[in-house]
Backbone as numpy.savetxt, mean C-alpha at the origin, in Angstrom:
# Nx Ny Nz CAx CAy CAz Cx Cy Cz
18.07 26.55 -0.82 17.88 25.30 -0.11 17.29 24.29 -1.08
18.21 23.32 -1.18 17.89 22.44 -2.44 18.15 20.89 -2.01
18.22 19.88 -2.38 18.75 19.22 -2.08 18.06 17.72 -2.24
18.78 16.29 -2.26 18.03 14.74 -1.55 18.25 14.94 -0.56
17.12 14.34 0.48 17.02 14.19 1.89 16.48 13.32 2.34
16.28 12.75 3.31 15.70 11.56 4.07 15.37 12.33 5.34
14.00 11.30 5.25 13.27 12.00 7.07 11.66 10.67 6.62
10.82 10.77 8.14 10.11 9.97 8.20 8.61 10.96 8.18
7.43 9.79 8.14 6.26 10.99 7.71 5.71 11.65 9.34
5.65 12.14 9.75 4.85 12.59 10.72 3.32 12.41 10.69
3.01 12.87 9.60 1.53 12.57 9.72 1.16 12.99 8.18
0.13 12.49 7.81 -0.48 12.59 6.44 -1.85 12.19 6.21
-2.46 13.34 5.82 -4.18 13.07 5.50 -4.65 12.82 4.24
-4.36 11.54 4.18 -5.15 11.05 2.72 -6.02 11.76 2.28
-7.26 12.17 3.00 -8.14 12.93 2.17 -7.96 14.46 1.86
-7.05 15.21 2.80 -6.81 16.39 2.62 -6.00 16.87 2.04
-4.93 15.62 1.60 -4.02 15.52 0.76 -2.49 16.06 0.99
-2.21 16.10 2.12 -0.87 16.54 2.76 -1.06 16.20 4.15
0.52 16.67 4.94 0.95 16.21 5.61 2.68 16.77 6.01
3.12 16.00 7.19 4.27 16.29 7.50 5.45 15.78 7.67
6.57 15.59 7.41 7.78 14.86 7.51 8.59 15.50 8.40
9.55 14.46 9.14 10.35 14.79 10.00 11.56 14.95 9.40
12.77 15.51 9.32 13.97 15.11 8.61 15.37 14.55 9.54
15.54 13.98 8.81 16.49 13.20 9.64 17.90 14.35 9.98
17.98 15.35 9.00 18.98 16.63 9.27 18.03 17.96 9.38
18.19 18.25 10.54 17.07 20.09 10.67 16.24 19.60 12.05
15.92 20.67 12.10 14.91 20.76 13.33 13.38 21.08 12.73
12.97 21.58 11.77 11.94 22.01 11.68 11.39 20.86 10.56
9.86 20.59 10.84 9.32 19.93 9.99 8.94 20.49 9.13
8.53 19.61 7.59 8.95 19.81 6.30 7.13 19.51 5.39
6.64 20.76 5.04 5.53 20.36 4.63 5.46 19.31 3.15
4.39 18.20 3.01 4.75 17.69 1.89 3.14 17.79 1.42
2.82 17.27 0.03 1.55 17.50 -0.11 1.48 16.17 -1.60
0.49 15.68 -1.93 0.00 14.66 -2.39 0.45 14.92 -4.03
0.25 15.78 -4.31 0.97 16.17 -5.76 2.53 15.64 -6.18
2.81 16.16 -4.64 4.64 15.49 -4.83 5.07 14.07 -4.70
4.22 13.36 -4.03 4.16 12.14 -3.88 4.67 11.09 -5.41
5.26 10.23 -5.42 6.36 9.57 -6.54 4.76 7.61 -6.05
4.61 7.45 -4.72 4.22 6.03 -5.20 2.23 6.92 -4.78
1.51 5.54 -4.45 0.44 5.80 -4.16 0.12 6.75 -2.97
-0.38 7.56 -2.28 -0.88 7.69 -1.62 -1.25 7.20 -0.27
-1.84 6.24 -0.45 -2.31 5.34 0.41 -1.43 4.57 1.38
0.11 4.81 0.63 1.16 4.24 1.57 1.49 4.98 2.44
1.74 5.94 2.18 2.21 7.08 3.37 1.82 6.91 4.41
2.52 6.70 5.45 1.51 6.74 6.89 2.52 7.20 7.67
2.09 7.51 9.12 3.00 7.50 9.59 4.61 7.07 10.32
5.48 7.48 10.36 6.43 6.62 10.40 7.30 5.67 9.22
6.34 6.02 7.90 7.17 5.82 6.69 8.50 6.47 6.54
9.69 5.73 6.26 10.97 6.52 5.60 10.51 6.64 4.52
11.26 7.96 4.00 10.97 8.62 2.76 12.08 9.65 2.43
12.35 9.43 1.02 13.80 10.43 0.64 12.76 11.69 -0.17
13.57 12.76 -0.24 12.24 13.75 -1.15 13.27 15.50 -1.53
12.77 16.08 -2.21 13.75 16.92 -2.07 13.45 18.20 -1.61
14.44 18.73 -1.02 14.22 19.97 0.51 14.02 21.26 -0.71
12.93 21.44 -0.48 12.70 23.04 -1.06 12.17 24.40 -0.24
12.57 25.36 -0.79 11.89 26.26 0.17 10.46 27.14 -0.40
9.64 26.88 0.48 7.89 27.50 -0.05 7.96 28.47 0.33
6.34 28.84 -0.22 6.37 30.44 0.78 6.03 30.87 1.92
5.61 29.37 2.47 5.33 29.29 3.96 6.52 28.38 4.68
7.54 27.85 3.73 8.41 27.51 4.77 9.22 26.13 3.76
9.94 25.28 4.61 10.66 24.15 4.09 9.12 22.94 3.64
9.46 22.86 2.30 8.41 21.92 1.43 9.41 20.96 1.11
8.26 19.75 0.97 9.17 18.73 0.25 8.31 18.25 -1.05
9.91 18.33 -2.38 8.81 17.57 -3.46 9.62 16.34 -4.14
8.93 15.78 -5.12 9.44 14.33 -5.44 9.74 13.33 -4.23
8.18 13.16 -3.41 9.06 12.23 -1.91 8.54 11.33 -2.50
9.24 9.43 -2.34 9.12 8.59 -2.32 9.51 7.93 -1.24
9.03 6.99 -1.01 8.96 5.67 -0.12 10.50 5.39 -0.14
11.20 5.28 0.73 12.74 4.52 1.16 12.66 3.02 0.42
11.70 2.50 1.41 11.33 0.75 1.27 9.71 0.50 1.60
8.97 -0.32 1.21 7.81 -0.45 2.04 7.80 -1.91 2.54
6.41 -1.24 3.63 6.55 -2.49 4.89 5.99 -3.89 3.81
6.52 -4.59 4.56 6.18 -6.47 4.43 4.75 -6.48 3.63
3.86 -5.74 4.44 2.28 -5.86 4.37 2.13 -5.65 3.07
2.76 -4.46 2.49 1.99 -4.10 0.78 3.24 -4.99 -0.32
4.04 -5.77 -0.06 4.84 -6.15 -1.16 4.27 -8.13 -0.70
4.19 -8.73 -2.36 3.78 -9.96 -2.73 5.03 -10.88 -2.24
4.97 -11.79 -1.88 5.78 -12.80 -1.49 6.61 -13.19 -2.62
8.30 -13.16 -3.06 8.13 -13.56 -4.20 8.15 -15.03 -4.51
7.64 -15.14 -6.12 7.40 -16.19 -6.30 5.40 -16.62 -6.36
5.30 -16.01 -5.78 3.45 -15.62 -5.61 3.34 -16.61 -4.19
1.51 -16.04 -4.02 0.66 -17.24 -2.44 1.26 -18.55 -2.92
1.27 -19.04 -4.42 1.20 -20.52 -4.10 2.40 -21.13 -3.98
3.47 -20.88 -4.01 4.49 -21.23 -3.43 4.84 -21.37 -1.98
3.40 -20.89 -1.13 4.15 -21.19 -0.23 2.87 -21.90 0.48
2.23 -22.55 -0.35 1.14 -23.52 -0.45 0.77 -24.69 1.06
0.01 -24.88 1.49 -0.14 -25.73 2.45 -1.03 -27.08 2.02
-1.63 -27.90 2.97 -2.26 -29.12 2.29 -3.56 -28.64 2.87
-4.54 -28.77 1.83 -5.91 -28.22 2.04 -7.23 -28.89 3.14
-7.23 -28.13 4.01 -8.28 -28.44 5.33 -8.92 -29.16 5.58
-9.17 -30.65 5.74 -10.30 -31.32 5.82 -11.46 -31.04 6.24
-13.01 -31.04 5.51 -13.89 -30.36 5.93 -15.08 -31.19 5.36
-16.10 -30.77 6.28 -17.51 -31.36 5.04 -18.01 -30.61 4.14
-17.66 -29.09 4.30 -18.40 -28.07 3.03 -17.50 -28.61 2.05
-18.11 -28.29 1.09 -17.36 -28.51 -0.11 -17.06 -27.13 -0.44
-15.92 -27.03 -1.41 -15.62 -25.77 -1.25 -16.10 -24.65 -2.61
-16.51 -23.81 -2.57 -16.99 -22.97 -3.92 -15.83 -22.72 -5.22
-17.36 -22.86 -5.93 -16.55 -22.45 -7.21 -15.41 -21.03 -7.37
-14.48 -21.51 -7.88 -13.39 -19.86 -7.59 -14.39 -18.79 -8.54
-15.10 -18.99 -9.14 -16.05 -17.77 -10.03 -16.69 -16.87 -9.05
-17.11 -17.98 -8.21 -17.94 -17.38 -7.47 -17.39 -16.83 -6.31
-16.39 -17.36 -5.97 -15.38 -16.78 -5.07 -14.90 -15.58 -5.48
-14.52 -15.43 -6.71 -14.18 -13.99 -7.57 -15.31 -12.62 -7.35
-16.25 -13.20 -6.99 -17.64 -12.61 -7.32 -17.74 -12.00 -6.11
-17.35 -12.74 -5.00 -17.75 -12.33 -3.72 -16.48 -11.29 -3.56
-15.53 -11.92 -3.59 -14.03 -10.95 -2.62 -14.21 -9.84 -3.46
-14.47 -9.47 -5.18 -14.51 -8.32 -5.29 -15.64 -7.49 -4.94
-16.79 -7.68 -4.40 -17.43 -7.13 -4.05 -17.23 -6.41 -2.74
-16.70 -7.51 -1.89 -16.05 -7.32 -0.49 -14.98 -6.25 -0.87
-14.37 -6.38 -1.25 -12.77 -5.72 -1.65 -14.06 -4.09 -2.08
-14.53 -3.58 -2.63 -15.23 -2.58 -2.83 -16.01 -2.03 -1.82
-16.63 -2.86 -1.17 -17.58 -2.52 -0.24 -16.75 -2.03 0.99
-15.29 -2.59 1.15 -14.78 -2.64 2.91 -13.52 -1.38 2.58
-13.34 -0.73 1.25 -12.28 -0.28 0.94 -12.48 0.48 -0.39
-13.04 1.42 -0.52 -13.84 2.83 -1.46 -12.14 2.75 -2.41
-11.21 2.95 -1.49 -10.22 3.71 -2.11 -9.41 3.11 -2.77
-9.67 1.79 -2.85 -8.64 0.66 -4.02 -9.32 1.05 -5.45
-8.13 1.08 -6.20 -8.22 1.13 -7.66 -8.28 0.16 -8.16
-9.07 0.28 -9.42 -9.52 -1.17 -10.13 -8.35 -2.36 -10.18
-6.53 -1.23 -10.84 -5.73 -2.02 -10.49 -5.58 -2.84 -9.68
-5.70 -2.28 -8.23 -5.10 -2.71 -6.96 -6.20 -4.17 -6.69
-7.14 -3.96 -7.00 -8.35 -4.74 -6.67 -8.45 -5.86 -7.40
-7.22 -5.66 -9.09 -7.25 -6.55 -9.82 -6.00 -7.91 -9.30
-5.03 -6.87 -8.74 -3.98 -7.80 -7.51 -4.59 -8.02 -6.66
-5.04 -7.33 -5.64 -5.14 -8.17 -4.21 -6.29 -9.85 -4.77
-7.22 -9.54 -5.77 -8.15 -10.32 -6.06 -7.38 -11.61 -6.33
-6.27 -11.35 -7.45 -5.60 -12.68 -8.10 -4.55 -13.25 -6.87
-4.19 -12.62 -5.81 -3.28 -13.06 -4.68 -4.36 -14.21 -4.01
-5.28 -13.32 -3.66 -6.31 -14.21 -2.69 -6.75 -15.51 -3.86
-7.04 -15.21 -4.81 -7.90 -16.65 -5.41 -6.76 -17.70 -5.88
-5.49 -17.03 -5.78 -4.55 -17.71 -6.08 -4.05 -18.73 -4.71
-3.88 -18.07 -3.39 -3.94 -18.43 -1.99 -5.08 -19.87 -1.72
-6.23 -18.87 -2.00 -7.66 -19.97 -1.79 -7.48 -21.31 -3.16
-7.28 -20.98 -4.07 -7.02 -22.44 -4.59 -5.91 -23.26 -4.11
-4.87 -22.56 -3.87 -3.55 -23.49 -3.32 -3.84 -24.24 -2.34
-4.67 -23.65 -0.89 -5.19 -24.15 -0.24 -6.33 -24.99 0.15
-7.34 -25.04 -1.12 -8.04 -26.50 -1.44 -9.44 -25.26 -1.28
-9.94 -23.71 -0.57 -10.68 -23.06 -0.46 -11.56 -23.08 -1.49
-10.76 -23.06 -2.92 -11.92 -23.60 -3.72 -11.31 -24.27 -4.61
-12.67 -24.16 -5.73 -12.31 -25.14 -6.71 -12.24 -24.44 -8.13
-11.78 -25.13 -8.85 -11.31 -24.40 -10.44 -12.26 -24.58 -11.41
């Protein structure tokens, strides 16, 4: 039993590091485990499509090399980046903070609300948002 396959996740425990897939051909679900995993982790959830390949364990149908089909809207960048799709900035009486200091805060936030982002990830979501907040007048340069 070998094979590419497609099926969706059933369930997956980030911290325990596996989980289950449904397959779109078979009846029986398909153990997968965090080792085999091709993107981050953290995407997997449930109801992800995912292609992976059908092996047989010693407890049953495993899946290895699974990757992501497509991912949702939420984790992929707009292309073109935030400021392209720029608005005209809020009229207000605060004045708005320095982006340094704006840098200062969201990564702290970004650490404090979310253990499990990697410096990478933290180094994108950071430059999306300060890129967003300047387009939008939030701060200043």
């Amino acid at each position: 039993m070998s094979g590419l396959t497609a099926g969706k996740v059933l369930r997956f425990d980030e911290v325990r590091g596996y989980g289950f897939i449904a397959p779109e051909v078979g009846d029986e679900d398909v153990f997968m485990h965090a080792n085999d995993l091709v993107d981050e982790k953290y995407l997997y959830q449930e109801g992800s499509e995912v292609e992976f390949f059908l092996e047989m364990g010693d407890k049953g149908p495993k899946a290895s090399r699974i990757r992501l089909v497509h991912q949702s809207n939420s984790h992929q960048l707009p292309r073109g980046g935030l400021a392209a799709r720029s608005v005209p900035a809020p009229a207000g009486e605060r004045a708005a903070p320095a982006a340094d200091a704006f840098t200062r805060d969201l990564t702290e936030a970004l650490l404090d609300s979310v253990g499990s982002l990697t410096g990478d990830q933290i180094k994108q979501v950071r430059a999306c948002v300060v890129d967003l907040a300047r387009a939008r007048g939030w701060v200043t340069s």
